[in-house]
C-alpha positions, 0 to 999 in steps of 0.5 A, a space after each residue: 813830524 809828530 810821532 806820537 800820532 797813531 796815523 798820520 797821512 800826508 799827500 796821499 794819492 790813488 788814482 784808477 786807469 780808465 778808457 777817459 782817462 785817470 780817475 782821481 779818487 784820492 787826491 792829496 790826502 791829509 789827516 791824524 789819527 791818535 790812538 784810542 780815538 775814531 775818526 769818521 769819514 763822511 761824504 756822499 757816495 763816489 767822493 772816495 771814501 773807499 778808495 781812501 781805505 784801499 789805499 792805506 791798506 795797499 788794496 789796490 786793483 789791476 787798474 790803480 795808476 798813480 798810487 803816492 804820499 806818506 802814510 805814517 804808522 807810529 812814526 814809520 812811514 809804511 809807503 816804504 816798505 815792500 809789498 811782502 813786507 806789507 802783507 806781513 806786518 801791516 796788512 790785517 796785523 796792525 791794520 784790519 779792516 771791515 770791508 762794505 757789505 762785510 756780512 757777505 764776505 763771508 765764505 759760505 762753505 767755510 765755517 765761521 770759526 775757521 774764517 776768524 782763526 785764519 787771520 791768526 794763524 797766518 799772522 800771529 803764527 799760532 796752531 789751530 787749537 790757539 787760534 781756536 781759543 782767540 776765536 772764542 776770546 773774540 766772540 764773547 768780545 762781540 757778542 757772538 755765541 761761543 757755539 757759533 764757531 761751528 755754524 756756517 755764515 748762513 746760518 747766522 742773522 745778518 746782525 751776526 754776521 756783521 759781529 762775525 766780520 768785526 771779530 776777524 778784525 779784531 782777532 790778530 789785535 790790530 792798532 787800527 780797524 778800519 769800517 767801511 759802511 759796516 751797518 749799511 745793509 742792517 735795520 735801525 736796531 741791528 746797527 744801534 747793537 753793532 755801534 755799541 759793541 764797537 763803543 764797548 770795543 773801543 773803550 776795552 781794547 784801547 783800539 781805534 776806528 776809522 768808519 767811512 760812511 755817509 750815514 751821518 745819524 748813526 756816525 756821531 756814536 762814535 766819532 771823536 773826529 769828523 774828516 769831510 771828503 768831497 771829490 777826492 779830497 779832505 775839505 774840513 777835519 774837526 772834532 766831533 763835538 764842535 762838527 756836529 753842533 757848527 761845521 764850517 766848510 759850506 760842504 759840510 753845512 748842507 750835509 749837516 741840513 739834509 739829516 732829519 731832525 726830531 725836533 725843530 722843525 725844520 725840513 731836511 735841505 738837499 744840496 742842488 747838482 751834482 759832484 764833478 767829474 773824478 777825471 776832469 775836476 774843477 782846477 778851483 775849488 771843486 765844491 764852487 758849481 753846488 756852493 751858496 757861498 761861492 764867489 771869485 777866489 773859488 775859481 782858484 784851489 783853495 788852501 787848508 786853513 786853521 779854525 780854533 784848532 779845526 782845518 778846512 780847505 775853503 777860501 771863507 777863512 782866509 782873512 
C-alpha cells in the first residue's frame, strides 16, 4: 500500500435495505486521493455519488445494509475504528464536508457565528471566545463579512450561505473537504465566485477536495482529477487534463458530448435509455444496453485496466 497517499479507497461497499431488495449504491469501490489535489466525481444523478461521500464519512442511514472495504487515511485504515473513535477523530476533524443543498442546512434560529464555532469547540476543544476568534479566521478566508458572525442564515444571500457552509468546513482545519453539489442551487456568477474561493483555498491551505457533481462545466475549475461513476461503480479514473481533452470509457465520451460547447459547432449528444436498476444490475458490464461500442465480451464484468497511467473498467483496452 502506497502510504504517502492522502486517501485511498479499496472495495468500498454500501448497500440500502429496500422492501425489492438491496440496493447497490456503492459498489467496490477504488481510487487515490494525494494530498493537495481535487478529485471530481462525475456521474448522472442516482449513479452514487452521495452515497460515496456517506460512506467515507460513516453517514449512513437506518436502512444501510452491507457497508465494507478499506478506506485508508494516511495509511490507516479508518474502517477499523469504532463509531465514537470515528465521530472524534475522523468525522468533521480530519474529514469535513459541504453537504447537497448545504445553503439550507443551515440552523435558521441559530447564528451563524455559533454554527461555524460549534465544529471547533467540539473537536478542537477551544472556549467560545477562541472559537469565536477561528471563525472570523475563517470568513475572512471565504469572503464572508466579519459582521456577519452575528447575522442569522436568512439574512445572508444564498452566495453567502454557501461560504458560510465551506467556512464551517474548514473551521476544525480538516486534510479532506468533501463537496457534494456545492453550486447546484446558485446562478452562473455565484458559482463562478465559490469555485475561486476554493481555488484560492486550496492553493493557501494545501487542503484537498473531493467534489461530487454532474455539472461538468463548472467541475474543470478545480479538478486535478476525474473519477467517472456509473451505477455504483468507478468506470475510469484520470487526470483531469487528459480527461477533459480525450476520456476513454464510452461512458465517459457521451458525458464529454452532452456539454455544450462555445465553439464548434457541434450539437450536444444525449446518451439514449436509461441507467439500470441499483437492485438488480447488469452481471456484465453495466453500461453494455446505453453503450455504441458494445459487443460480446460486455455480457461479462469487465476488468480496471491501465491506459498511460489512466484506469478504466471496459473491455475496449483489454489487448
Amino acid at each position: 500500500m502506497n502510504q504517502t497517499k492522502l486517501l485511498r479507497i479499496e472495495d468500498l461497499v454500501l448497500h440500502f435495505n429496500t422492501a425489492k431488495g438491496p440496493v447497490q449504491a456503492v459498489d467496490g469501490v477504488h481510487f487515490e486521493l494525494d494530498s493537495n489535489r481535487a478529485v471530481v466525481v462525475l456521474g448522472e444523478s442516482g449513479c452514487g455519488k452521495s452515497s460515496l461521500a456517506k460512506a467515507i464519512l460513516r453517514l449512513l442511514p437506518r436502512n444501510a445494509g452491507t457497508f465494507s472495504g478499506h478506506i485508508y487515511l494516511e495509511g490507516k485504515d479508518i474502517m477499523e475504528l469504532s463509531e465514537e473513535e470515528f465521530r472524534q477523530n475522523i468525522r468533521w476533524a480530519s474529514i469535513s464536508m459541504v453537504p447537497q443543498a448545504a445553503m439550507n442546512s443551515l440552523n435558521p434560529v441559530m447564528r451563524v457565528g455559533d454554527q461555524v464555532a460549534e465544529p471547533a469547540i467540539i473537536h478542537l476543544g477551544v472556549d467560545k471566545a477562541g472559537a469565536i476568534s477561528l471563525v472570523k479566521k475563517m470568513f475572512q478566508h471565504v469572503g464572508v463579512p466579519e459582521d456577519f458572525i452575528s447575522r442569522y442564515p436568512f439574512e445572508l444571500s444564498g452566495g453567502m450561505r454557501q461560504r458560510v457552509a465551506i467556512a464551517m468546513s474548514l473551521v476544525t482545519s480538516p486534510n479532506l473537504i468533501i463537496l457534494d453539489e456545492p453550486t447546484s442551487a446558485l446562478d452562473v456568477l455565484t458559482q463562478a465566485n465559490i469555485f475561486n474561493v476554493l481555488k484560492r483555498l486550496k492553493k493557501e491551505l494545501g487542503i484537498s477536495f473531493i467534489l461530487i457533481t454532474h455539472d461538468i462545466a463548472t467541475s474543470s475549475e478545480l479538478a486535478d482529477d476525474v473519477a467517472v461513476m456509473y451505477a455504483g461503480q468507478i468506470v475510469e479514473v484520470s487526470d483531469a487534463h487528459r480527461f477533459f481533452d480525450k476520456p476513454l470509457h464510452p461512458y465517459s465520451q457521451k458525458l464529454m458530448a452532452s456539454v455544450p460547447r462555445l465553439h464548434g459547432g457541434q450539437e450536444p449528444e444525449f446518451i439514449t435509455g436509461r441507467p439500470p436498476s441499483l437492485i438488480t444490475p447488469p452481471k456484465g458490464c453495466r453500461f453494455a444496453d446505453r453503450c455504441p461500442s458494445r459487443f460480446e465480451k460486455c455480457s461479462q464484468e469487465p476488468p480496471v485496466v491501465e491506459v498511460e497511467g489512466r484506469k478504466v473498467k471496459c473491455w475496449l483496452y483489454t489487448s
